[in-house]
Structure formats: structure tokens, C-alpha cells
N, C-alpha and C positions, 0 to 999 in steps of 0.2 A: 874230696872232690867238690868242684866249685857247682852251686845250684843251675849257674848259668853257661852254657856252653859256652857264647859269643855274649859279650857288654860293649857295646858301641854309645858312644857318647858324644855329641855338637860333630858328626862326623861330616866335614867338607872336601874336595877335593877339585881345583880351576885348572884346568889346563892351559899353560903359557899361549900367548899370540904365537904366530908364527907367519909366514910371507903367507900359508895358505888360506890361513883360516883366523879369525878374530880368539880372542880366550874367550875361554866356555868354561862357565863351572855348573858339574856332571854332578854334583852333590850336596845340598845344603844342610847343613848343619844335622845330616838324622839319628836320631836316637834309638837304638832297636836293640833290645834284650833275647836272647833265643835257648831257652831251657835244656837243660841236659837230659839225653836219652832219648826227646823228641824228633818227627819227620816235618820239617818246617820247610813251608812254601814260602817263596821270594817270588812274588809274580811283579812286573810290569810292561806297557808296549815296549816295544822297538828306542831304543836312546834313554830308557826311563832312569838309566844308571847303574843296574843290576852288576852288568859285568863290569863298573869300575869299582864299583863296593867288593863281588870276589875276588880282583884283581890285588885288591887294599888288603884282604886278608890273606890271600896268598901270597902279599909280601913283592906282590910284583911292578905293584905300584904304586908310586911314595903319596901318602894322602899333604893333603893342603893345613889340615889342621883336627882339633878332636882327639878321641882316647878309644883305642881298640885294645880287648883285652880277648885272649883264647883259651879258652881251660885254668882263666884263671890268671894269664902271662898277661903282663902289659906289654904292646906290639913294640915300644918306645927301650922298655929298660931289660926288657928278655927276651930280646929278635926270633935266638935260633928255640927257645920253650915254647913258644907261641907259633913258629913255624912246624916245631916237631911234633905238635898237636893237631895238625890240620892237614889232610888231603882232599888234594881236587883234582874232580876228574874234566879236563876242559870240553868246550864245546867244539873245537878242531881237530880234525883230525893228522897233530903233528905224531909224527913216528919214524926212528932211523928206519929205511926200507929193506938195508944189509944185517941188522939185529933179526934173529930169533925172536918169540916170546918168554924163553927162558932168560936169553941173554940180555932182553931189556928191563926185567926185572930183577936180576941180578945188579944191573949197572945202576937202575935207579936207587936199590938198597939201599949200595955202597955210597952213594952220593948223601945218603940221609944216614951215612956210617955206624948202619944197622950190620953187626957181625957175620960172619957166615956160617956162626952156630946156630945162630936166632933167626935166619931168614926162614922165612915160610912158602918159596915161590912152587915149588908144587902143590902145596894147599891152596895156593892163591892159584894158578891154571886150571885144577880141580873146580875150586867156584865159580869162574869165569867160562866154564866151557872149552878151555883152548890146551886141556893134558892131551890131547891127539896132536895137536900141532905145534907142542912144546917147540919143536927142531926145524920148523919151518920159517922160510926168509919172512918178513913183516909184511915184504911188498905182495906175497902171493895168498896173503888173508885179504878174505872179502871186509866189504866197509865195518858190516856188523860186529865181524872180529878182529877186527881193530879197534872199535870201540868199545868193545869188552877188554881188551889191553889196555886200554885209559884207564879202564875199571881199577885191572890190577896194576897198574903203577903208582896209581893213588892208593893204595891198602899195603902198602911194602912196608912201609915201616911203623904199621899197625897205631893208626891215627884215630885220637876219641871222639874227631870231627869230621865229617864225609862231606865235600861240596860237590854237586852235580849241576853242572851246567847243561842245560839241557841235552841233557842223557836218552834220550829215546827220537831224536830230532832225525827223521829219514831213515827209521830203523824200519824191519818189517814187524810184524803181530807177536810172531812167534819166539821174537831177540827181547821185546818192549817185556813181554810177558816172564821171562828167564830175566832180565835186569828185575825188573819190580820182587819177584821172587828171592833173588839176592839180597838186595835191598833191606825187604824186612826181615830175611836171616838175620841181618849185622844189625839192627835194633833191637828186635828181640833176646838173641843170644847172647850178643857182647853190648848189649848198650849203647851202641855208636848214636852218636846223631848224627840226623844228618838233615842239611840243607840242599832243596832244592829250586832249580830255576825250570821253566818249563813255558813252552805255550799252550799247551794241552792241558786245558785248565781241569777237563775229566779227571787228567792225573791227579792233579793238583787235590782235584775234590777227593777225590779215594784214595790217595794216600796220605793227606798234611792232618797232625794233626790242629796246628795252627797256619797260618799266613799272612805275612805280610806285602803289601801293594805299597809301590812306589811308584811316584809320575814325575816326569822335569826335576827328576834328581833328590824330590822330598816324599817324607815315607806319608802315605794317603793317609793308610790305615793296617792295623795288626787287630787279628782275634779269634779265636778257633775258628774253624772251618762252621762247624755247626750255628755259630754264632752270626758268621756274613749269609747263611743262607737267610739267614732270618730277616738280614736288613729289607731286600726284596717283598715286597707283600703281595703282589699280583701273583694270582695264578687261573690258569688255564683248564677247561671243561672241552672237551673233546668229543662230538658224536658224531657219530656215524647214521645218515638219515636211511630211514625204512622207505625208500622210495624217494620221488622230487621234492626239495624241501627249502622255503624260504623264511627267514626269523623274523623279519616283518620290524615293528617297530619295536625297538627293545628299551626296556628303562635307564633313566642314567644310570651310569655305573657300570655297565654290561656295553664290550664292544665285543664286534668276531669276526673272522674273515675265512673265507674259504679254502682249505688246502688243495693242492694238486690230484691229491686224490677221491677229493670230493666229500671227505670230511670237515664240519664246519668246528670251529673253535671259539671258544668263548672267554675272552680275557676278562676276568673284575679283580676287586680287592677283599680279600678275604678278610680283611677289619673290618669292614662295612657289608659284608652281604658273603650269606654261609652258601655253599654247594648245592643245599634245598633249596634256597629261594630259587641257585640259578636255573635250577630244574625246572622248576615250578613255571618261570618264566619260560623258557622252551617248549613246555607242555602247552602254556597257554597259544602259544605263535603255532600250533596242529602239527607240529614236527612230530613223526614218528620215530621212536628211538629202536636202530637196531643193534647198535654199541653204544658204549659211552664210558668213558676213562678223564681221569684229570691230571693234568702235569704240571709236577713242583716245579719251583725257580731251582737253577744251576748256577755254576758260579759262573759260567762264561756272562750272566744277565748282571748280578754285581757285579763281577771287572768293569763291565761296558760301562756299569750306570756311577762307578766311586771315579774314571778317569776321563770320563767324554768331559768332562766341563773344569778338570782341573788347569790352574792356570801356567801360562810357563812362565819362567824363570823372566 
């Protein structure tokens, strides 16, 4: 088995002019490696290129130039190895509305000319939540299970690559939390990787164990999660005052603002100045503490801070 699940190399892809629109090119030259057996984050805004780089891997749309490889298949010299290595579950919800969810798993199988020795579509309704409604029309499942049918039309022909385009996008708590559950089944148990796309950068934080950021089509930046919280160095002192309380002049380094609920906050840099000093200073301004808590940087504060000032294309 190849070390690297996905090898992408000088990947480009320009979309032709057309009477609408001028060409655009959605992807410059990116280079992105993505390990085997890992849950790998793909984060960027809106147009950053995500879904034409899936779209590239899923074979659905011809890239511009560059080297993709899938489990190992060059996308070039082993089309259908390199397709049959990869499922994805799209961000839309297309679905014939006359099919069952037996019957569209069956049809997807056969489409990936998985036998109907080897098919496993009741193990796959089992995982997905939908062996009760095996026998019902597509059209008379709610959103949520429908999108669990995405799930299982991508795992049909038992792929060592999982793409999730934002997979929990207007789902409710209780669907987000049965996906995410699935999910790390098929990493743990079978190894799968899997890529994901997401705007719920929480997710991203609690389940990747790496990620990569792209902006205007070129990759920012890749490296464990644990690793971008670190980029961030500000963080936050939280008290809650014993009665009327004002912080008075504070030293450089220490800003804060007041929250809604009338908890004040205290932003510094924890390279230059430890949680005691900020204390210290607080205590000095007569502030009576009747809480006080401190809050880490998330990754929603790196995304904001690796793509507000990237440039476009």
C-alpha cells in the first residue's frame, strides 16, 4: 500500500472564456500530499477551489495540467484504478426520487461493476441508519436521509479513499453526530482515509488530524491541526467582576472589551506576558474577581488570520 493516499503535484486547472464569463483559473499549480489512514481537513472561503480540486479527483473534471495520483494510480495512465480507489460523498443533494435506498445502491454497485456476490448494501443501510427504510421511495426521506444515502453510495464499492464535501451542511445535532460516529468507524476499523471539506471549522478542529488551507486557488498552508493552533499566539483571560468594575489604564500589551454579559476579557500575547502578570495587573486596577477562566485560540482565529490578506490570483 502506497504511504500517500492522494499525491498531487504543479496541480492547475483554467476554465475556458465563455460569452458569460472571462477564464478563470480555480487552481494554481498546488502541490498537496495526503497520508494514508488519516482524517484530513481541506478548509477554504467560498471560491477558494476546494470543490474543483474534488471534482479533479473524482474524475469529473479534466484538470488544466499537473500529476494526480490515488492510492498510488496515476489519474493519467490508470483512470478507472484511481477512480475505483475513491468515493465521494457530494455536497448536493442529487438523488433519483423513484429509487429506493436499496435500489440506489444496488445501481450504484453495478455502475462500479462490483458483483452481486460482493455487494454489501445491507451492511451499508445498517451503518447509514436507513435498514428501516430499505423499501422506501427516495423522495419520501427527509433531507438528513438523503444525505446519509450520499454516505452510502460512496462506500459501495468499498473505496480506500472517503471524500466528504461538506457532509453535515444543514444537517441537525443529532444526524452531524451519527455521521461523525461513522466516520471514525471506517478510519479506525478499515483504515479508510478520508478527506474532508467543511465550514464548521469545530469540526475540522476535532476531527482532522491534519489540514490543509487553500485561498484563490493556491494551497496557503498544510500541518497538523495541533500545529496551526499554535500559529495563533493571543489568548484571552476572562473575568467575571465581584460587583461594578473598570480596568482602568492597562499596560501595553493587554487590551479587553467588555462582553454582553458583562464579563470583561482580556486579550495579550502569551510570548511576551504569562497569565500571572495578567492577573496581577487586574488585581492592581481593584477589580474584584468572582470567576475567571482563559480561552485558547480555535482554528476559526487561524483560518481568519492565514486568508484575510491572501492575495488573488
Amino acid at each position: 500500500m502506497p504511504d500517500q493516499a492522494i499525491e498531487i503535484e504543479g496541480l492547475k486547472k483554467t476554465y475556458r472564456p465563455s460569452a458569460k464569463a472571462p477564464a478563470k483559473t480555480a487552481l494554481h499549480g498546488v502541490d498537496l500530499q495526503i497520508p494514508r489512514g488519516s482524517i484530513f481537513g481541506l478548509l477554504g472561503p467560498n471560491g477558494a477551489g476546494k470543490s474543483t480540486m474534488i471534482n479533479i479527483l473524482a474524475g469529473l473534471v479534466v484538470k488544466s495540467a499537473g500529476t494526480v495520483r490515488i492510492w498510488g494510480f496515476d489519474q493519467d495512465v490508470n483512470p478507472r484504478q484511481s477512480r475505483a480507489a475513491i468515493g465521494v460523498m457530494p455536497q448536493e443533494l442529487v438523488l433519483d426520487p423513484f429509487f429506493t435506498p436499496r435500489g440506489a445502491l444496488e445501481v450504484q454497485a453495478g455502475l462500479y461493476g462490483v458483483p452481486r456476490a460482493q455487494r454489501r448494501t445491507d451492511e451499508i443501510l445498517d451503518l447509514i441508519g436507513l435498514a428501516d427504510k430499505a423499501d422506501a421511495y427516495a423522495r419520501s426521506l427527509s433531507g438528513g436521509m438523503r444525505r446519509r444515502l450520499l454516505l452510502g453510495k460512496a462506500l459501495v464499492h468499498s473505496p480506500q479513499i472517503l471524500v466528504l464535501d461538506e457532509p453535515t451542511a444543514g444537517v441537525d445535532i443529532e444526524l452531524r453526530n451519527m455521521l461523525w460516529a461513522n466516520i471514525r468507524k471506517l478510519n479506525e476499523e478499515r483504515g479508510m482515509t478520508i478527506i474532508l471539506t467543511t465550514h464548521y471549522l469545530e469540526e475540522a478542529e476535532e476531527m482532522c488530524d491534519e489540514i490543509a488551507i487553500i485561498n484563490h486557488g493556491r494551497l496557503i498552508t498544510r500541518d497538523t491541526t495541533a500545529n496551526l493552533l499554535q500559529r495563533i499566539t493571543g489568548k484571552s483571560m476572562i473575568v467575571v467582576p465581584d460587583g461594578n468594575a473598570t480596568p482602568g489604564d492597562l499596560p501595553p500589551g493587554i487590551t479587553f472589551e467588555t462582553r454582553p454579559d458583562g464579563a470583561l476579557a482580556f486579550h495579550y500575547d502569551q510570548r511576551t506576558m504569562t497569565a500571572g502578570q495578567v492577573l496581577d495587573h487586574i488585581r492592581d486596577a481593584n477589580i474584584r474577581i468572582a470567576d475567571v477562566r482563559t480561552e485558547e485560540v480555535d482554528l476559526e482565529q487561524v483560518f481568519l488570520a492565514l486568508t484575510s490578506d491572501t492575495p488573488a490570483a
